[in-house]
Structure formats: structure tokens, C-alpha cells
N, C-alpha and C positions, 0 to 999 in steps of 0.2 A: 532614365527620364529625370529631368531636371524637377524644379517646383516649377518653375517657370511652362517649361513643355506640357505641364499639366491641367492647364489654361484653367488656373485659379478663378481669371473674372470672370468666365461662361462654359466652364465646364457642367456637364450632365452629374445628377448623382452619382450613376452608374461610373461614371468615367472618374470622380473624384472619390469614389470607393475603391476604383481598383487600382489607383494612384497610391494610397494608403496606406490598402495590406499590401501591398508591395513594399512597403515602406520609401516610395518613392518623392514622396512628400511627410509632413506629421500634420497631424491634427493641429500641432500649436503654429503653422507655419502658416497653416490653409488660413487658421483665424487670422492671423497676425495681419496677412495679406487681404483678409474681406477686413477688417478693422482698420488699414491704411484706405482703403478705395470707397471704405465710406466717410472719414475723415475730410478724405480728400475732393471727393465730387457732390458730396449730398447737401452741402452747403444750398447753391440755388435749387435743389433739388426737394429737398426738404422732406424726406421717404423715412427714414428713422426716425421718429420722433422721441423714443425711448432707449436709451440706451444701456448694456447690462453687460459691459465689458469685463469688467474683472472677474464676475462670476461665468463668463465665456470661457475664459483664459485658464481657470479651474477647471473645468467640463472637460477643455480640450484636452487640458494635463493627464487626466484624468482615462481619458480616449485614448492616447497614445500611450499610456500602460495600458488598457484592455488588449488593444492592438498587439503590444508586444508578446500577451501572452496569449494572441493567436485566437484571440474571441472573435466572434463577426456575428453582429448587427446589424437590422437591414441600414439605420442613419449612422452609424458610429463613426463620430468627428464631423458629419456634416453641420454646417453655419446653418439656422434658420430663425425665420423670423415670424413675429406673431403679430397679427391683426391688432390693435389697440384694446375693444374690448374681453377677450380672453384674459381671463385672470391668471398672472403669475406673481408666485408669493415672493413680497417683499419690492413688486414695480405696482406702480399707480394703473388705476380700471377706471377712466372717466365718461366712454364714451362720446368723449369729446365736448360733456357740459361742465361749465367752468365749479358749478357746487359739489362736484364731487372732486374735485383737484388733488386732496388730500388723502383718496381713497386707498387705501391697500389692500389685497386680499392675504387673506393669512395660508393658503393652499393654495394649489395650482389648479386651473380644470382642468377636467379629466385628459382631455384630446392633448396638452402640455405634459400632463402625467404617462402618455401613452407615447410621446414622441420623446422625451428624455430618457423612459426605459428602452427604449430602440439605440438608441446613443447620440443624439441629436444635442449638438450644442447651441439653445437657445443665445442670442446674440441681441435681440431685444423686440421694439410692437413698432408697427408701422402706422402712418397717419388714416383719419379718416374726418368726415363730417359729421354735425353734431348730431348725436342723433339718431345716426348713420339710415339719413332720410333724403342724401342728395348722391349726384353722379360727379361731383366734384368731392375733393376733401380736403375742406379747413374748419377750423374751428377755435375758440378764441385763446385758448391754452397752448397749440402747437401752432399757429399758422396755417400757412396752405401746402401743399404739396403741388408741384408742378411736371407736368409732363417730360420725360427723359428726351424724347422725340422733339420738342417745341414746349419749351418751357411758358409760352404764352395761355399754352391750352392744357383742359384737363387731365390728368391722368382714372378718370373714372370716379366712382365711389360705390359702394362706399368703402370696400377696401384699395382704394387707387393711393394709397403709398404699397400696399403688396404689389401689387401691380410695377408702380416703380420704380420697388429696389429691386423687383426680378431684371428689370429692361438695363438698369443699372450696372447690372452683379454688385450686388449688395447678397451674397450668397443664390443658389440655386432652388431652393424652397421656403415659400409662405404661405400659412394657413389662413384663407378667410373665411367671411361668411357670404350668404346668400338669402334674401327674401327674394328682394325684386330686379335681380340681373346684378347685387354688389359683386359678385366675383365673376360673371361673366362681361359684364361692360369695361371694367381696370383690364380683363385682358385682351377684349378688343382694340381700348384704345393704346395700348402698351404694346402691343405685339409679343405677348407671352401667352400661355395655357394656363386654363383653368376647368377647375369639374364640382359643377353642382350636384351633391350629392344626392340620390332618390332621398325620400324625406325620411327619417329617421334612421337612417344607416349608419349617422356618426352624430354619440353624444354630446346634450349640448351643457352636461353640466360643467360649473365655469364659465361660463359666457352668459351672463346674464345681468342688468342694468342692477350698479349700485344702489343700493347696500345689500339688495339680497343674498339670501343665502343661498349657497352651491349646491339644489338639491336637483338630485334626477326627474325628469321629465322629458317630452317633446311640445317643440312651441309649434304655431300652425303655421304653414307655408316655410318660416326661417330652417337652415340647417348650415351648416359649415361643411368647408374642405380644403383642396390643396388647389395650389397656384403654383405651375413650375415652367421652364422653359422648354422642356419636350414632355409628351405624351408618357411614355416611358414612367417620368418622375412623377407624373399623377397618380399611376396605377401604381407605383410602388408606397408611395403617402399613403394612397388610401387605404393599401392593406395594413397599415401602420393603425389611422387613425380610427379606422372602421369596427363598428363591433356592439352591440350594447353594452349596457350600462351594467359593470356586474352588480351594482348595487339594489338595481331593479328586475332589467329584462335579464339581464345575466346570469339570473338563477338560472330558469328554467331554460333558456335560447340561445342559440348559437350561430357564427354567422356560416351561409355556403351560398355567395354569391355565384349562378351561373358563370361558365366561360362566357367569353365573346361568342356570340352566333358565328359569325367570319372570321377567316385569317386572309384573305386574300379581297382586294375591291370588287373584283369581276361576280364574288358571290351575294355582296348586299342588295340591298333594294330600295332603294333611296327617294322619298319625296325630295324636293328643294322646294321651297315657298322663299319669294323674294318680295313679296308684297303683304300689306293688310287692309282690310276692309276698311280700316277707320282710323287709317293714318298710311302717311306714304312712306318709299324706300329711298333716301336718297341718291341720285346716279351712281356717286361713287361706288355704295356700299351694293348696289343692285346690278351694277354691270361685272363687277368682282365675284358675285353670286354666279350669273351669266358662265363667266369663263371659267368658275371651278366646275358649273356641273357639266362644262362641256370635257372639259378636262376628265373626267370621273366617268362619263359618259365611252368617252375616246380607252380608257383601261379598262372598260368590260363590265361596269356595275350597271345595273338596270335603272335607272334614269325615269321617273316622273314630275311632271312637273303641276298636276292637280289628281284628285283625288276624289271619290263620291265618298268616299267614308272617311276623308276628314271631319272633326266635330268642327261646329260654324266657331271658326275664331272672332265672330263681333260678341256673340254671347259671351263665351270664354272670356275675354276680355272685358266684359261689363262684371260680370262673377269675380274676376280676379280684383276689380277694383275697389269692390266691396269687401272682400276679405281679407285685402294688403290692410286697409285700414283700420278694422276691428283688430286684427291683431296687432297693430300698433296704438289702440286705443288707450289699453291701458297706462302709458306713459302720459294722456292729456290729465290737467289739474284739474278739478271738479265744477272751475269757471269755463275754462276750453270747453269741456265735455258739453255741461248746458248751451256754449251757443254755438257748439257742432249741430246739438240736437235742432236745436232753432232752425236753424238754414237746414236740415234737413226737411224738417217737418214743412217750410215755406216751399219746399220744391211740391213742379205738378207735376203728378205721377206718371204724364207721358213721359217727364226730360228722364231718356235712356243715356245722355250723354257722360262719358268716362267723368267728368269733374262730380255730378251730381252722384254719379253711384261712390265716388271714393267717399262726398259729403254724406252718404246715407251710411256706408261702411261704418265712420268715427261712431256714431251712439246707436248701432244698433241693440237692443235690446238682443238674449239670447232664444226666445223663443224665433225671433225672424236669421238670428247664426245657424240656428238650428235646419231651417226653410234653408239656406244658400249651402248647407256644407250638404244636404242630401243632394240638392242640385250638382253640388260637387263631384257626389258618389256617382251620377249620372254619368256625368261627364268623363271618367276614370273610365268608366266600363267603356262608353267609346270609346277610347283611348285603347285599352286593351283591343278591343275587336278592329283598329285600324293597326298596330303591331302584328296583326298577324297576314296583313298584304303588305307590309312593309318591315324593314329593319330598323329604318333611324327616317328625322328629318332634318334637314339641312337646313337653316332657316336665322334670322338676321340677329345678330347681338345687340344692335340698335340701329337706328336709323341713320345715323353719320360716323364718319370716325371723328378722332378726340376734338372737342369744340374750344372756343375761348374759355376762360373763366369769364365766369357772370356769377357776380357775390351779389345780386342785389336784390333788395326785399320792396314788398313781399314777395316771398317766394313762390306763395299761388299766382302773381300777376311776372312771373320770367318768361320767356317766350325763346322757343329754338327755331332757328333758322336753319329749314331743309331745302337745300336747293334753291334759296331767294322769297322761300314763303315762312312766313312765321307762326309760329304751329304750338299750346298749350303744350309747357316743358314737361311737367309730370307727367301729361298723356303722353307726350313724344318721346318722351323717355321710359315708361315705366311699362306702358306698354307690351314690349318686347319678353319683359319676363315673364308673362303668358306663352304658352301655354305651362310651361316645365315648372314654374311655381304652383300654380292654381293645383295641379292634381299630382304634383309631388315626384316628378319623372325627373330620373338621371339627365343634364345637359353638359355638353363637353366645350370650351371652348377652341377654338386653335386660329390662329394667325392663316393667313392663304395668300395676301400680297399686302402690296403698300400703293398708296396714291402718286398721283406723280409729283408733287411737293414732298412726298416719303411717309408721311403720316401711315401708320399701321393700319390693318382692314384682318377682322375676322370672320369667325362663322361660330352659329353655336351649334350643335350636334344631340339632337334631342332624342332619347330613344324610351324601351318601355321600360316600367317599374322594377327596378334592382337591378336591372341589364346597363349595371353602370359600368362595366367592361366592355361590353357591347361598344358605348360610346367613344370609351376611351381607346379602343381598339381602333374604331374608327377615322379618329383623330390620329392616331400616330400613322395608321396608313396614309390617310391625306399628306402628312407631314412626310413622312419616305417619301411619296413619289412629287409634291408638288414643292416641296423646301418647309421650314418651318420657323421658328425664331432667327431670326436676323439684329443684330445689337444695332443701336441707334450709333452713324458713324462717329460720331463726337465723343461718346465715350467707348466706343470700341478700343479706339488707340491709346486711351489714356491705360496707366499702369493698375 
């Protein structure tokens, strides 16, 4: 096999591992070739915002002596890349606001520490929005990143440069994060894979807003994971990046993620929900829903299409909108904060409407966090007791595939257009990452077709708590039997 035949731009981990130890390719060849094809196409692309070649170029060196002396590593010599905020020592951590420009970390987070002991040749950080508070990503230090598919339209956010430099081949794997659908929405609208990890499954230390410091903890609702072009390279990441903190839970804790419930479709049990109480599906992405679970239905898996013991997703969703923004609170300045409180306190206590609960989320006081995270607890135990008439649910990654960009402010007054109606953007957006946020359950994503303009269409795959195999299982069956990653044809053909 040549380097060539080993199809550099969209090869599978799997496939560019066994290219490797074969010595059929080297590690410094693999990079050379992800370091020409991002060179070369990322320009209107704008997916690398960071670059960290020469110390790539060592890594690989590096890789290709381990290799020769017959080491093997689950990433050894793979190209990857890193989300923006994750800190690696000696690249800038801004989170994309322009006051931290300067910022260095002197260490790596851990989740960097645990993919370079694998043998992973970091190669550099991918774009994001500022903030990383939108489903588009620019910001005033990198620019914007633009969708692989239709450079006109977003590539998601807030990790939508992971997103795509995967659509790209800008390498085979990138680590993002996740509060409210950032690693499941970039793979919707990129037509790559992605997996929101159950909530504290993988550490988030190093990943945390400048200047603080890299200490262990779990943040509420946010977690991080892997972004890859097949199913496969999820579940191989996450056993990578998976695990506590030895610094804390890692004394005493260890990880033993269940198997997959199923290996076969004809044995799951699958809800699909292709709608929501308080906000609509648009056709596209609802008739794509339509003919996978027909599809799914037709090889043997048990097929529902409502449920009595689902939990009411209009609550679910008022709940989640209140606790996306308390835990984004603490980034408001102490001006913000007083006149979040303001407009909260002016709302009547009828308006249940998503804008008002995110306004009440911003200054909640912790005796009323306290009131919503029990309600929380509530909801979990649903949740549990609907896993056990079910395997997974099928269910939307957002309501459209990838949209225009729309930079304009304010950004509480943007408005998305579903099917000809124009619909409040953070509800119509943010929405979505209910339920698998709010109570902290594994979500898988994965590609299922394209529009007939070509634009990508996913699904996200929501299963129960730590049954994030489960998911990912699920996901790659869909992907065998219904097809899975398709490269955008434009750069298909380029070298």
C-alpha cells in the first residue's frame, strides 16, 4: 500500500493505524500530508485557527521510532486537534475573548495529557465563538470559520471549526466540548460524528476560562469529547480520554463503562421524537427523521414513535434554560449580573416562556439552584425508569441543517428561520440540547442523509446514564447499514 492508497484525507483511525504498523505509511508522512491539505484548503475555511506544526513534526518523529520498536498505542502517530479552549502548554487559551489574547497555559489539560500518552500528534485548536455562547464560530482574534459544505453557512458552534476540519480532513480526530448541543450541532451541520459524554465521564481539568487555574472539578451540565468521522473513532477516543481525575476521583474510582445493550438493530428499542412541544422541526430535518426510522423499523428494531413515560420535554426544557445560564453566570461582570437580576425580578411569574427562564437562570441566587437541581434529580429518575422500556432515543440535533451566518447583534434580538417562520434563535437553537444536557445522559451524533442542495442532516442518539457505548454502538450500526460520513465533493477531490 502506497501513502496514497491509505487515504490520508479521510481515512478512519482504525485504517490509519493499520497503515502504520505496517509501516505502510510513517507518522511524518501522515502529518506532512494533514499539514499540506491544511495549508492548502483552510484558507476560506478558516478550521485551524492555531497552529503547532514544528512541535507536530517532533511528536511524529518521535511516533515513528516508537513504531519501529514495535510499541502500539491506541493514537500513535495520529494528527489531532484541539478545541480552542483546552489548554496546551505553550499555545494561547482565549476562548475567543480578545483580553485574554496573550494567554498561555504553562500545562496541558489533562484530556491533552491523556491523548499525547496514547501517541497522538497534537497538530493544533480549532475555531470557536466567543464565549463559546453561539452555534456559529467567530470571534474577533480568529475570524469566522465557514462551513466545508457551503462556505456561506455555519459550521455549528461552538466547537464548529472541530466540526470542519473533520469534513475537511484536516486529520480524523477532534476533541470538543458540550453544554448545549456545541459538539452535537458542528456535527450535524458538518456531516461528521460526535459524542456528548454522560456528565462527568471525562475530566474537565484544563479546560477552564482564563486565568484560572487547572484544578480538578466537574462543571454542571458542560463536559467534553471526541468528534470523528465514524463511530468506531468515538468509541476508541473515548476510551482514551475517559476516566477520572487521578488527582481527585482517581484515588478511590475506576472506570467499567457497561457494554452496548445491543450488537445487532433488530434488538434495540428505539423511541424517535421528531418534534417539540415549544418549538418546531423543520421539514427537512423531520422528514430525514421520517425515513430513518422507517429504514430502522424495515431491519428489525422495535420502532416507537411516542411514549407514556416519556418526561414532559416543555418542563425539561424550561429547567434546562434556567440552568444553561446559571452555569454560565459566572462569567457575567458584576454590572451584567445586577441588571440580569433587574429583568428578572420585572418578569410575571406566569411568563414560563424559554427567554424568561434563561433571564431568571443569569442571577439566580443558590438557595433557588438548589430548588431546580432537585427538580433535576427528579427528572434523572424519569429518565431512568423510561431506559428501561427503551434503549435509546432518536431524536433532532437542531431544528435545520447548517444556516447562513448571522453575526448581528444583539444577539438576544437574532431570529432563525424554520421553514419561512422566524423563530427566537437561542430557543430555536438551544433548545435541542435538552433533554441529554439538563440530566447529564450520553448523546451520540451521526450523519443519516443530506438535503437535496447537499447540506448534511443528522440525528442525535440519546441513551441512559454511562450507557455511552450503548449510544455509540448505536450510531455506528445506523452508520453500517444506512451509510455514514460522506466528504463535502469539493474537497473530496482536492489532494
Amino acid at each position: 500500500m502506497t501513502a496514497e492508497a491509505a487515504d490520508l484525507k479521510y481515512g478512519s483511525i482504525s485504517e490509519l493505524l493499520s497503515a502504520l504498523r505496517a509501516r505502510k505509511v510513517s507518522a511524518s508522512e501522515l502529518l506532512e500530508h494533514t499539514i499540506a491539505r491544511i495549508e492548502a484548503l483552510d484558507g476560506p475555511i478558516n478550521a485551524i485557527i492555531v497552529r503547532d506544526f514544528d512541535r507536530a513534526r517532533d511528536a511524529a518523529r518521535a511516533a515513528d521510532a516508537a513504531l519501529g520498536r514495535g510499541e502500539r498505542l491506541p493514537l500513535l502517530g495520529i494528527p489531532v486537534t484541539m478545541k480552542e479552549p483546552f489548554n496546551v502548554a505553550g499555545l494561547p487559551t482565549t476562548w475567543g475573548f480578545p483580553h485574554f489574547r496573550d494567554f498561555q497555559p504553562a500545562e496541558d489539560a489533562l484530556v491533552v495529557s491523556r491523548l499525547k500518552a496514547a501517541g497522538a500528534v497534537i497538530i493544533g485548536k480549532t475555531n470557536i465563538p466567543i464565549g463559546l455562547r453561539d452555534f456559529q464560530s467567530y470571534n474577533e482574534i480568529y475570524g469566522t470559520t465557514n462551513n466545508p459544505w457551503d462556505l456561506g453557512r455555519s459550521p455549528g458552534g461552538s466547537s464548529g471549526g472541530s466540526g470542519a476540519a473533520l469534513a475537511a480532513g484536516f486529520g480524523p480526530l477532534s476533541i470538543g466540548s458540550d453544554i448545549g448541543g456545541s459538539i452535537r450541532v458542528p456535527a450535524h451541520f458538518c456531516g461528521v460524528f460526535g459524542h456528548k459524554p454522560s456528565l462527568g465521564l471525562v475530566p474537565l481539568r484544563g479546560y477552564s476560562l482564563p486565568p484560572a487555574p487547572p484544578v480538578p472539578g466537574q462543571g454542571d451540565l458542560a463536559v467534553v469529547g471526541p468528534m470523528a468521522r465514524t463511530a468506531a473513532d468515538l468509541a476508541l477516543a473515548l476510551d482514551v480520554i475517559a476516566g477520572p481525575d487521578e488527582t481527585r476521583d482517581g484515588i478511590g474510582y475506576r472506570l467499567a463503562l457497561p457494554a452496548p445493550r445491543h450488537d445487532q438493530l433488530k434488538d434495540f428499542r428505539i423511541l424517535v421524537i421528531d418534534t417539540h412541544p415549544l418549538m418546531p422541526t423543520g421539514d427537512a430535518v423531520r422528514s430525514a427523521i421520517g425515513r430513518l426510522a422507517e429504514r430502522l423499523e424495515r431491519s428489525g428494531a422495535r420502532i416507537a414513535r411516542a411514549s407514556a413515560s416519556l418526561p414532559d420535554l416543555a418542563d425539561s426544557a424550561r429547567l434546562y434554560m434556567k440552568l444553561l445560564n446559571a452555569a454560565r453566570s459566572p462569567r457575567l461582570t458584576p454590572g451584567a449580573l445586577a441588571e440580569a437580576q433587574g429583568v428578572a425580578a420585572a418578569l410575571s411569574p406566569d411568563d414560563r416562556s424559554l427567554q424568561a427562564e434563561r433571564a431568571r437562570g443569569w442571577g439566580m441566587i443558590h438557595r433557588e439552584w438548589l430548588a431546580m437541581d432537585a427538580a433535576r434529580l427528579q427528572l434523572q429518575q424519569k429518565w431512568q425508569l423510561f431506559f428501561r422500556e427503551f434503549d435509546s432515543v432518536v431524536y433532532p440535533a437542531a431544528a435545520v441543517p447548517a444556516f447562513p451566518h448571522d453575526h448581528s447583534e444583539p444577539f438576544d434580538a437574532r431570529q432563525l428561520d424554520i421553514d419561512g417562520k422566524l423563530h427566537n434563535y437561542s430557543d430555536a437553537c438551544f433548545i435541542w440540547a435538552d433533554p441529554a444536557s439538563t440530566c447529564g445522559l450520553p448523546a451520540t451524533a451521526v450523519p443519516i442523509e443530506r438535503t437535496p442542495s447537499g447540506l448534511p442532516i443528522g440525528v442525535q442518539i440519546i441513551g441512559p446514564y454511562l450507557e455511552d457505548r450503548t449510544t455509540i454502538a448505536l450510531a455506528g450500526l445506523i452508520e453500517r447499514e444506512f451509510g455514514g460520513f460522506v466528504p463535502p465533493p469539493a474537497l473530496h477531490s482536492s489532494k
